[in-house]
N, C-alpha and C positions, 0 to 999 in steps of 0.2 A: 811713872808720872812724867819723867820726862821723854821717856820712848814718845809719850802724846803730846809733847808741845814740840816737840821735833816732827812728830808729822803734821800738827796742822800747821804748823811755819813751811816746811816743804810742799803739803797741799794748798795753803794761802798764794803760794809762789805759781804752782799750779792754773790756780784759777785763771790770775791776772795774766802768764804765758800764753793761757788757750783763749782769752779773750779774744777775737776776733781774728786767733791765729793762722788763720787760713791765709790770710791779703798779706802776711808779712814772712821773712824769714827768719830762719832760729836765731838769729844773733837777734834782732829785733826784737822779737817774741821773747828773750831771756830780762834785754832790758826790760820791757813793760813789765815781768815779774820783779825783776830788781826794783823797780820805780815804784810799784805797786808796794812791794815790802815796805821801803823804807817810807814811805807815804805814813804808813799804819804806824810806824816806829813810830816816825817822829811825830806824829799825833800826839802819842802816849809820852812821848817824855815832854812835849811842850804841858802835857795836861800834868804830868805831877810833877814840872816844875813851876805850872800855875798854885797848884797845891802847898808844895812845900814854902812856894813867896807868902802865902797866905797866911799859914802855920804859923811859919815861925816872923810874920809880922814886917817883911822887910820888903822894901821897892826894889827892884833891879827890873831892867827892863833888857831884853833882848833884841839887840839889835839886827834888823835884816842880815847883814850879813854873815854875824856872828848865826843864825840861822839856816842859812846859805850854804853855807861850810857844815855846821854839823848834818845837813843831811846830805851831800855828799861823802861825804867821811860815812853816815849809814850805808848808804850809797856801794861803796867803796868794799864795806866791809862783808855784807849783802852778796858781794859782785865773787869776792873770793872765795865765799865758802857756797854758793849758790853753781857758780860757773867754772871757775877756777879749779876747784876742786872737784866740780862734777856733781855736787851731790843733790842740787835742784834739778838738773837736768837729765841725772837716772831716775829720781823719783819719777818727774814727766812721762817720764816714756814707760815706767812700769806702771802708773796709775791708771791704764785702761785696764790692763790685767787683774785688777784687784776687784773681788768679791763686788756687786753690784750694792750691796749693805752696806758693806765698809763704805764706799765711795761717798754712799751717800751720807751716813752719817761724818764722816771726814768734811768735806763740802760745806754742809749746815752748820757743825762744830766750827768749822774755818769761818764761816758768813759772818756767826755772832758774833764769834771772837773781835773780828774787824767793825762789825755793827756796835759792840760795845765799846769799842776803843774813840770811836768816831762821837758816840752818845757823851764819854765819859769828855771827852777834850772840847766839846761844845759846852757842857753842864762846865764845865771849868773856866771854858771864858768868859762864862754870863757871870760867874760868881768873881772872878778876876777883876771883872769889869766894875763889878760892884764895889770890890775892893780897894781900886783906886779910884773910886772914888766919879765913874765915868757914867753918865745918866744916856739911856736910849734913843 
């Protein structure tokens, strides 16, 4: 189980890399997988700690910057084990090699994953929104 959230985290990294990676070069191309990750990250942790304010009933409000900062710190931590350590940027380069099935289902699995994270942090601010109390 986790062999699969390490690949579609390395193939999510993938996608946003090959995004229009032709017009840029690899260091480029690495941040927009970087930027790309941590985007998704911090979707999901802004949405369950929309969730968890909810719960358990308490106001805290996160400040821009306090925002700022955690997702460079994603950012940051993204950039080491992605770049630093090589290991987004061997998967890269072995993912054309891989089964035209795998690929594809890797991809699609990767799409929702981020389609859902994106659905879930939206459905969270509507309901956030409701929760303090904030009319449309």
């Amino acid at each position: 189980m986790l062999r699969l959230f390490k690949e579609l985290y390395l193939t999510a990294f993938t996608i946003f890399f090959r995004v229009g990676g032709a017009e840029w070069t690899p260091g480029i191309n690495a941040g927009k997988g970087i930027a790309g990750i941590a985007l998704i990250e911090a979707l999901l942790l802004l949405a369950i700690a929309n969730w968890i304010e909810m719960l358990a009933g308490t106001r805290y409000r996160i400040a821009k910057w306090e925002a700022v900062v955690a997702y460079f710190a994603i950012c940051v931590g993204n950039h080491y084990s992605l770049v630093t350590c090589g290991h987004g940027t061997a998967f890269e380069r072995r993912f054309s090699d891989l089964k035209s099935s795998r690929k594809f289902l890797l991809i699609a699995a990767s799409v929702a994953v981020m389609l859902v994270a994106v659905v879930l942090f939206v459905y969270s601010a509507q309901a956030h929104r409701r929760f303090l109390g904030i009319r449309d």
